[in-house]
C-alpha positions as CSV (number, residue, x, y, z in Angstrom):
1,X,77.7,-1.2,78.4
2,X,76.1,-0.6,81.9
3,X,74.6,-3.6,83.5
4,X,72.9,-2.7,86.7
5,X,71.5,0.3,87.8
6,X,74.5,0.9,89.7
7,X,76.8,0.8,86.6
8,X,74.7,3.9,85.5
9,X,75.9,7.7,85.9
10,X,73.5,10.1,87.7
11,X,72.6,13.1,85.6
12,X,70.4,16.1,85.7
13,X,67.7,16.6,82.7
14,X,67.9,20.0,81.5
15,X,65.5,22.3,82.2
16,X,63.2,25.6,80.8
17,X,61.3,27.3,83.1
18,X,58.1,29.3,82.5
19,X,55.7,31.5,85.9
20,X,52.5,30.4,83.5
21,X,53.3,26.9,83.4
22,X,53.8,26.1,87.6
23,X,57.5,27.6,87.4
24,X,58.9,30.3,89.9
25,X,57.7,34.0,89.6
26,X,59.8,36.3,87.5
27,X,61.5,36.3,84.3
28,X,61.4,33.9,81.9
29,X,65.0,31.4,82.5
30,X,65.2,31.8,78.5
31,X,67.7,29.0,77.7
32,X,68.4,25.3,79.2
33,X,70.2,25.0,82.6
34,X,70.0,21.8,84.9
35,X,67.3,20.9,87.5
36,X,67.1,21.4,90.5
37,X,67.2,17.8,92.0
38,X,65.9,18.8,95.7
39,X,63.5,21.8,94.2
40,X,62.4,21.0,91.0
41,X,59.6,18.8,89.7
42,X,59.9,17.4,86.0
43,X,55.7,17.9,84.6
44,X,55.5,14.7,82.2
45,X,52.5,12.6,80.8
46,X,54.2,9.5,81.6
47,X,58.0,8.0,82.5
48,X,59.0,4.7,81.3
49,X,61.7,3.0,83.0
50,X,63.6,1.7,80.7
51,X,66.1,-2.0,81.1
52,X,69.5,-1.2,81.1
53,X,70.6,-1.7,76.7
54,X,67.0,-1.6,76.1
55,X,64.1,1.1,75.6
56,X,60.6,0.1,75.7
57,X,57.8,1.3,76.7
58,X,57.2,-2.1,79.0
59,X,57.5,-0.6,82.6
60,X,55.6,2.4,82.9
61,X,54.2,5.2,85.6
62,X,51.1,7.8,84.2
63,X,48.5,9.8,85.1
64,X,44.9,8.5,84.1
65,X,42.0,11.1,85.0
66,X,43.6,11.2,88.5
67,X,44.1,8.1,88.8
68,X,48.4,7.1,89.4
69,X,48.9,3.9,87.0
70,X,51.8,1.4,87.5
71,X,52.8,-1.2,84.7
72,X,55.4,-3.7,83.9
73,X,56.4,-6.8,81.7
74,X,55.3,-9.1,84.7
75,X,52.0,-7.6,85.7
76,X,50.8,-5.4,82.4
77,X,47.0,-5.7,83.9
78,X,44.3,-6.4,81.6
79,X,45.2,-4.9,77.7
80,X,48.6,-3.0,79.2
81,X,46.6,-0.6,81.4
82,X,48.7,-1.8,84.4
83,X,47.2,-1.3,88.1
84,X,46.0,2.4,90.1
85,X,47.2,3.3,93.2
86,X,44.0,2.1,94.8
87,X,44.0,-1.3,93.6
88,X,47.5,-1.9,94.5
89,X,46.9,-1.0,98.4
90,X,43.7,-2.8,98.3
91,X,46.0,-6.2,96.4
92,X,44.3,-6.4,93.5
93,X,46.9,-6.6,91.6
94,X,47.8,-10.4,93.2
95,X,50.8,-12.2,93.0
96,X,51.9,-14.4,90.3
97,X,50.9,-17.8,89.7
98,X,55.1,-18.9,90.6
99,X,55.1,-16.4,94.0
100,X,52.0,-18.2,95.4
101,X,52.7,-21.7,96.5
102,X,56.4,-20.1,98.4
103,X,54.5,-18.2,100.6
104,X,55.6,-18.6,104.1
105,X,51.8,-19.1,105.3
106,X,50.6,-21.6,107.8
107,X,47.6,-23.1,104.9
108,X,50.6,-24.1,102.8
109,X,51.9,-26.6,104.9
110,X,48.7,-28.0,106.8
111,X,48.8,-31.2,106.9
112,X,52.3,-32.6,105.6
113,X,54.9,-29.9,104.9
114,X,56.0,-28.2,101.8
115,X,55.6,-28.9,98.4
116,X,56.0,-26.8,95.1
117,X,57.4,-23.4,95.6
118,X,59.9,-24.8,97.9
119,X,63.7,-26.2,97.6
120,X,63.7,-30.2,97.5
121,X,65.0,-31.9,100.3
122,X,62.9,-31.1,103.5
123,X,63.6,-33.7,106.4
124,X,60.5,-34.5,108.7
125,X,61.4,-35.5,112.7
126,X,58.7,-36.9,114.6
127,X,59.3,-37.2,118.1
128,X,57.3,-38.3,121.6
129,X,56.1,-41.9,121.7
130,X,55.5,-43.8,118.9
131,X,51.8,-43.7,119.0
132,X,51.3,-40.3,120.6
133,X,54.0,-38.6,118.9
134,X,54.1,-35.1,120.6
135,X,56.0,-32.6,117.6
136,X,56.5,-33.3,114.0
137,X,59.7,-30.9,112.5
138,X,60.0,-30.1,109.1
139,X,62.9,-28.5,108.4
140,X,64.7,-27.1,105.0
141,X,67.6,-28.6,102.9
142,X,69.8,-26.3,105.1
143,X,68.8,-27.8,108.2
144,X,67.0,-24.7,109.4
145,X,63.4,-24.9,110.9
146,X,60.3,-24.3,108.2
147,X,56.7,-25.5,109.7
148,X,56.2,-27.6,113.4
149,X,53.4,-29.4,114.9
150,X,53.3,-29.4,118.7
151,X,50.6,-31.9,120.3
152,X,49.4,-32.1,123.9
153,X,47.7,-35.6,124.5
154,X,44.8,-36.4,127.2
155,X,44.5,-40.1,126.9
156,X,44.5,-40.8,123.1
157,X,42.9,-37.3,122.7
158,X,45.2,-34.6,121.5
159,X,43.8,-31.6,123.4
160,X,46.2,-28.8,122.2
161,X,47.2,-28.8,118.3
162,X,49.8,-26.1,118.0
163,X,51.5,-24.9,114.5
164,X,54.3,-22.7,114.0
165,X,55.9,-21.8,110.3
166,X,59.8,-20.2,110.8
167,X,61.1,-17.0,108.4
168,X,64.0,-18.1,106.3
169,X,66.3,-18.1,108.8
170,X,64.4,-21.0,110.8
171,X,64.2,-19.1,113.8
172,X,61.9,-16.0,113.6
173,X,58.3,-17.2,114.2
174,X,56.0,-15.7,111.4
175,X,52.8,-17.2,113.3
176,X,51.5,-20.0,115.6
177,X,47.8,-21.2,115.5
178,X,47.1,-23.2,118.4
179,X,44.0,-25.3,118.9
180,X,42.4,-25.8,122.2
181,X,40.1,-29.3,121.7
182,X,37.5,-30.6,123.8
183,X,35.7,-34.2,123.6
184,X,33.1,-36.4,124.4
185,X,34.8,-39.7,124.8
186,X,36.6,-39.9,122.0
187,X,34.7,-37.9,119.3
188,X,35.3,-33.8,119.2
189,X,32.5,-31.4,120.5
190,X,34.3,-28.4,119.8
191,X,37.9,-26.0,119.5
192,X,38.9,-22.9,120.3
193,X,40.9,-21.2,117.8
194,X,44.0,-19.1,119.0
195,X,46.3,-17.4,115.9
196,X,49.3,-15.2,116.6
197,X,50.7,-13.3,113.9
198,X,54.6,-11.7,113.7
């Protein structure tokens, strides 16, 4: 019994071809010979993608007054009418409740680090002086960078706030935001935003 997709043999489904119904002009191919894998289009009202051991009707593809339609046990869509084309470029589809919280996205960590959707285990460095500490490191179970907090201090004012969150090799920056803060004494009067994107 197969148990991946690569355990499975490729085949060929076997074909009749008629001019009136979108085949080639001429006679009439009157009994079954194989497709044409690099020519040939199979005309079906839907195709259901079966698990390997398994049929259902679960995953699905079909046409729905012009409209392409995608469904599968994960994301059925509201009463198994699964998601267009359109909605799934535009993300309205969204993630699942479980993909959310890993995202690798800056808002997840701000202010202290990761939290569900993430491996136990994260270490936090701070380092600089004590009371103007100048970077705070989080960094996975492996050891491998995750989220960092860069501060430049005037005085006791931190006038640049910079983030950066790490892919999951801890070394490709996904994105830095870096805040440029301005005061009046001690008490802010304003920021200027700066976000940089992978």
């Amino acid at each position: 019994m197969p148990t991946t997709p690569n355990d499975l043999d490729v085949v060929q489904v076997i074909k009749q071809e008629w001019p009136d119904l979108g085949g080639e002009p001429g006679p009439l191919i009157p009994y079954p010979q194989p497709i044409e894998p690099l020519e040939d289009g199979i005309e079906a009202a839907a195709l259901f993608v079966v698990e390997v051991g398994r049929r259902n009707k679960g995953v699905a593809i079909w046409s729905d007054n012009g409209n392409i339609r995608f469904r599968d046990i994960i994301n059925p869509g509201t009463s198994g009418t699964g998601y267009t084309l359109t909605e799934l470029l535009a993300g309205a589809g969204g993630i699942t409740k479980g993909l959310h919280p890993a995202l690798l996205q800056l808002i997840h960590f701000i202010d202290e680090g990761p939290a569900e959707g993430f491996v136990s285990g994260a270490t936090k460095t701070v380092s600089g002086p004590k009371m103007f500490p100048t970077q705070w490191l989080w960094k996975r179970q492996d050891g491998t960078s995750l989220v960092e907090r860069n501060m430049i201090w005037t005085g006791i004012n931190v006038t640049t706030n910079e983030w950066k969150i790490y892919a999951a090799d801890g070394s490709t920056l996904l994105v830095s935001v870096t805040d440029t803060i301005t005061y009046d004494g001690i008490f802010e009067t304003g920021r200027t935003r700066a976000i940089w994107e992978a």
